[in-house]
Every structure is written in structure tokens, then in C-alpha cells.
C-alpha positions, 0 to 999 in steps of 0.5 A, a space after each residue: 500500500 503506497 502513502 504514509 506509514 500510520 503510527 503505530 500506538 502503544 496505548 490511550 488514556 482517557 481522563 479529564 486533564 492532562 498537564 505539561 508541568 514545568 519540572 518535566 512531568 505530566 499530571 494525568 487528573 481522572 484517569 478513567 478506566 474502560 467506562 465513563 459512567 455519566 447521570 444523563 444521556 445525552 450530555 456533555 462533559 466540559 472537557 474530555 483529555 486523552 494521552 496517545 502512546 505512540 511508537 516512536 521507532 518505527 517510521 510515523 507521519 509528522 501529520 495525521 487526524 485523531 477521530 472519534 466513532 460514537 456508537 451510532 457511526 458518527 465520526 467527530 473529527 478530525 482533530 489534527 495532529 503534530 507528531 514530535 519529531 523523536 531520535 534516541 527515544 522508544 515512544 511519543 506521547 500525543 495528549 489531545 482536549 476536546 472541550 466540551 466533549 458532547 454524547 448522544 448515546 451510551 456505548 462504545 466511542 473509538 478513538 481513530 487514527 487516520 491519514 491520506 484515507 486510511 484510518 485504524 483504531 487507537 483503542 475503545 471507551 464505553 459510556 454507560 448511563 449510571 449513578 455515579 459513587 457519593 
């Protein structure tokens, strides 16, 4: 197959902040697990963050687009994407916000790479309706 190479991704987290700190560290803030579990569907969440592993000694494109399936097929998207450029390093880390990060159904959201029409899953979360812990 011609065109560019997709990066091949290690790993994605889902959470609700994700900072660069100035000391060199990375907060990750409500780290959730496989599911989101939210009082109402449809609904919003101010902020949904995710932190893309990727692996950084295989050949990536500078460029490409993250996207979102939602459980009726819907594609939210594309959110672009800089890859940084890495040497002598095994893996990159790309975080993304999407602020609001709006659901219209429960199931299961896949998080998508895509590039000159090809596209691959990065990996799932479920959102399920549910009362939340007091």
C-alpha cells in the first residue's frame, strides 16, 4: 500500500486533564478506566483529555487526524495532529482536549487514527448511563 506509514500506538488514556508541568512531568487528573459512567444521556462533559502512546521507532507521519466513532457511526473529527519529531527515544506521547466533549448515546466511542484515507483504531471507551459513587 503506497502513502504514509500510520503510527503505530502503544496505548490511550482517557481522563479529564492532562498537564505539561514545568519540572518535566505530566499530571494525568481522572484517569478513567474502560467506562465513563455519566447521570444523563445525552450530555456533555466540559472537557474530555486523552494521552496517545505512540511508537516512536518505527517510521510515523509528522501529520495525521485523531477521530472519534460514537456508537451510532458518527465520526467527530478530525482533530489534527503534530507528531514530535523523536531520535534516541522508544515512544511519543500525543495528549489531545476536546472541550466540551458532547454524547448522544451510551456505548462504545473509538478513538481513530487516520491519514491520506486510511484510518485504524487507537483503542475503545464505553459510556454507560449510571449513578455515579457519593
Amino acid at each position: 500500500m503506497t502513502g504514509k506509514p500510520l503510527p503505530r500506538f502503544k496505548y490511550g488514556l482517557v481522563c479529564d486533564e492532562i498537564r505539561e508541568e514545568k519540572s518535566n512531568k505530566t499530571l494525568i487528573v481522572g484517569l478513567y478506566g474502560s467506562k465513563i459512567i455519566v447521570p444523563g444521556i445525552p450530555g456533555i462533559m466540559p472537557k474530555l483529555c486523552f494521552r496517545l502512546c505512540f511508537d516512536a521507532t518505527r517510521p510515523y507521519p509528522e501529520t495525521f487526524d485523531i477521530l472519534i466513532r460514537k456508537p451510532d457511526g458518527k465520526v467527530d473529527g478530525p482533530f489534527p495532529v503534530n507528531a514530535p519529531r523523536l531520535t534516541d527515544e522508544e515512544e511519543g506521547y500525543i495528549n489531545i482536549s476536546l472541550v466540551p466533549f458532547m454524547f448522544g448515546a451510551e456505548g462504545s466511542y473509538d478513538v481513530l487514527v487516520s491519514n491520506e484515507g486510511r484510518e485504524a483504531k487507537i483503542f475503545s471507551f464505553r459510556v454507560v448511563k449510571g449513578t455515579l459513587p457519593a
